[in-house]
N, C-alpha and C positions, 0 to 999 in steps of 0.2 A: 612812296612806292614807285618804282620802274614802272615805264608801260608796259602795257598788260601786250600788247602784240606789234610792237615796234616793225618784225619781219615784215608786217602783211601792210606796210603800206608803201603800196605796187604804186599809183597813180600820181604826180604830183598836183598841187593845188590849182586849180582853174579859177580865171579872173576875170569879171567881168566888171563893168562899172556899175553901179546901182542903176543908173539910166538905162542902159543898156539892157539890162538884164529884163529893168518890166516892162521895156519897150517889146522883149523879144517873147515875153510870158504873158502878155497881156493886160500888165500890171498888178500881177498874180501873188509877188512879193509884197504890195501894198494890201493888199486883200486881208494876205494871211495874218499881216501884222496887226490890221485894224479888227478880226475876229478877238485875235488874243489879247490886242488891247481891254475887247468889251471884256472877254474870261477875267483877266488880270481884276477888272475896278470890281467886279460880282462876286469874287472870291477872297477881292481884299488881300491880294498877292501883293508883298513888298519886294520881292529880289529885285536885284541889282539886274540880273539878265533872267529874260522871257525868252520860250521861245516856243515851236510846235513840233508835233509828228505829223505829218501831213503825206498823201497819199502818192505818189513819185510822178506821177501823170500831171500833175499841178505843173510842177516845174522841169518837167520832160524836154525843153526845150534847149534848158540851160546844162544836161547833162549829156555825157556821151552817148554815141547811139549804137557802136559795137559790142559795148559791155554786156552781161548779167547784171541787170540793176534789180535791189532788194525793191519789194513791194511798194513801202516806205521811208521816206526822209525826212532827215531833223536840218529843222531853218532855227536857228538860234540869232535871235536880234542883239547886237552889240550896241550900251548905249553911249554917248557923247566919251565917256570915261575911258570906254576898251576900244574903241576906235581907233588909236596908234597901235595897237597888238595884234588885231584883227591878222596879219600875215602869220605873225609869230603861234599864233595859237593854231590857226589852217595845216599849219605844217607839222605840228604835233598828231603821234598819236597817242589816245587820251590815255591819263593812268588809270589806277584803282584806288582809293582809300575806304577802307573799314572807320568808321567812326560811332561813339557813342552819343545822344544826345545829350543836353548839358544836365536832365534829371536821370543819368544811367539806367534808362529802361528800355532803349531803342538802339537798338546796331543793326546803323545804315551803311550798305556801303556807293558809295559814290565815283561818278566817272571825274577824273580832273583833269583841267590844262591849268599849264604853266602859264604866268603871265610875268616875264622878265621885265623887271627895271619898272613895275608900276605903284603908279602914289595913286594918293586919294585921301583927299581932307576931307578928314571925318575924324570922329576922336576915337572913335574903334578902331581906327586903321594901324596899323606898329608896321612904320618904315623902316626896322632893323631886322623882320622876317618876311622870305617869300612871300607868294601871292599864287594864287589858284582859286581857276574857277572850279565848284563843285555841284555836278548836274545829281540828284538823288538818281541810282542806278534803274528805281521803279520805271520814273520818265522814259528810259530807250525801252522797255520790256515789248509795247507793238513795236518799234520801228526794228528791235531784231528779228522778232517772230518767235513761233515755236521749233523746238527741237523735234529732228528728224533724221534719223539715220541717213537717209536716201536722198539728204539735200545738197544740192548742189550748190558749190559757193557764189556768193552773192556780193557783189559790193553795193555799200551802204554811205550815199550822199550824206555830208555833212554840211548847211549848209550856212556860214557866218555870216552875216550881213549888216551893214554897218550903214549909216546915209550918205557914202556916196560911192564904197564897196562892197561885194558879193564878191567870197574865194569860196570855192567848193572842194571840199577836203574828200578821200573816199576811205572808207575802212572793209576789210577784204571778212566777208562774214560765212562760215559754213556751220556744220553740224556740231564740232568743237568748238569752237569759241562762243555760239550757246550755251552747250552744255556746263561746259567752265563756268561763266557767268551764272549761271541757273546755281550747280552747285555752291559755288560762295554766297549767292544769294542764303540759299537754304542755311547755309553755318550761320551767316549772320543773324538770322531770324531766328535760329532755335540756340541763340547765346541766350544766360540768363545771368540777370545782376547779380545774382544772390551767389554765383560764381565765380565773380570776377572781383566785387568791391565788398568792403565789410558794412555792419548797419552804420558806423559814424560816417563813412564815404557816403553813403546811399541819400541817410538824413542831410549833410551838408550839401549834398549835389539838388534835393530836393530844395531847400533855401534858396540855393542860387539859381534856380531856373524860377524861384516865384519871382527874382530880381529882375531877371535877363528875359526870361522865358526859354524854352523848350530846345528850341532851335533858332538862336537868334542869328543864324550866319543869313538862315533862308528870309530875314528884314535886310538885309542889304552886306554888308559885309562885318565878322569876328573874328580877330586873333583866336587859335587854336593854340596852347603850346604843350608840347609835347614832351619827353626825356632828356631828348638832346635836340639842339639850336637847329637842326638841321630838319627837324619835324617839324617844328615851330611855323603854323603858317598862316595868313591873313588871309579866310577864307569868303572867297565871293560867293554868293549863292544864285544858283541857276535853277528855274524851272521851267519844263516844256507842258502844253497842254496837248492833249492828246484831240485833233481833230482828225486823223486817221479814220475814227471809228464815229465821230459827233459832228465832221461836217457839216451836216444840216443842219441839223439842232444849234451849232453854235453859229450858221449864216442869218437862219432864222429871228436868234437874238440881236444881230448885228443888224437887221432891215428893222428890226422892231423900236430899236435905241437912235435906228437913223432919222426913222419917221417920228421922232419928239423932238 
């Protein structure tokens, strides 16, 4: 799928070095990563890429200071793998993909970036089709906020960070591109299998996810393939935690795992 709002990105990507950046935050990037760390092993999170929604004040330092900045920003940790793309993905703005899970009961749809020209030895991986990362669309639902007629637009920090870069991407956010989101949200949530696939699809799809499981892209990375080669894609799986709203709650766990 096309990006969803290619026009609206106004700003280009700002660079800092990873030193830099938690020299200038307090080492506020380190912070965030070692909460989500504690989240990731408590919840038994496998993806390939972690990351958080985190409250914009955190890393206020690192962002512009004449803008409308949105409430909330996403720091997405790149690991050892996406660390050459780190630029390339910064400078995307993200797509849309509708996807079902591999037991056809669930249409999720997800935000994705491109990751040109990437390998990755793994035996799931198929070097003959694209690569994208795919964040489940629930993840930005705080860092957009809610819809409001009377909202003024907002840009919304992206923020990649890699161990020894930090580029900060923005996406230009108001009352439509909300809405928009909200509504696709809603179509995909009220799709029903029994719609789309007949009972031998539904039963074989059921098999193959007792094989693979549910959502095996969100273990690390799954070939997706599609109709046509051009669909076809090696999909990386991305999650953010939500510390926006469980700051405490998740600092808390992190003093408590420190002091063992």
């Amino acid at each position: 799928m096309k990006n969803f709002n290619q026009e609206n990105t106004c700003i280009a990507p700002k660079h800092w070095t990873r030193q830099a950046a938690e020299e200038a935050t307090n080492h506020q990037l380190s912070h965030i990563q070692a909460e989500v760390e504690v989240l990731r092993q408590e919840d038994n999170v496998k993806s390939l890429v972690v990351g958080a929604v985190v409250p914009t004040t955190d890393l206020q330092d690192l962002l512009p200071q004449d803008v409308n900045l949105s409430k909330n920003i996403v720091v997405i940790f790149l690991p050892e793998e996406l660390e050459p793309h780190v630029l390339e993905m910064a400078m995307q703005s993200y797509g849309l993909a509708p996807a079902w899970d591999i037991k056809k009961m669930w249409c999720t749809n997800y935000h994705t970036w491109n990751i040109p020209d990437f390998q990755l030895t793994d035996p799931r991986f198929d070097p003959e089709v694209k690569s994208q990362l795919w964040i489940p669309d629930f993840c930005l639902h705080i860092a957009y906020g809610s819809f409001s007629e009377d909202r003024s637009p907002e840009l919304l920090s992206l923020v990649f960070v890699t161990s020894k870069d930090v580029y900060i991407a923005f996406q230009l956010v108001d009352d439509e591109h909300v809405m928009n989101l909200h509504m696709i949200d809603a179509s995909m949530q009220g799709a029903r299998p029994i719609n789309w696939f007949t009972q031998r699809q539904l039963r074989l799809a059921e098999e193959e996810a007792e094989k693979v499981g549910q959502w095996p892209w969100m273990d690390g990375v799954w070939p997706l393939y599609g109709e046509y080669p051009e669909k076809s894609v090696n999909v990386v799986g991305g999650l953010l935690f939500n510390l926006a709203d469980e700051r405490q709650t998740a600092r808390k766990r992190l003093q408590a795992r420190s002091a063992t």
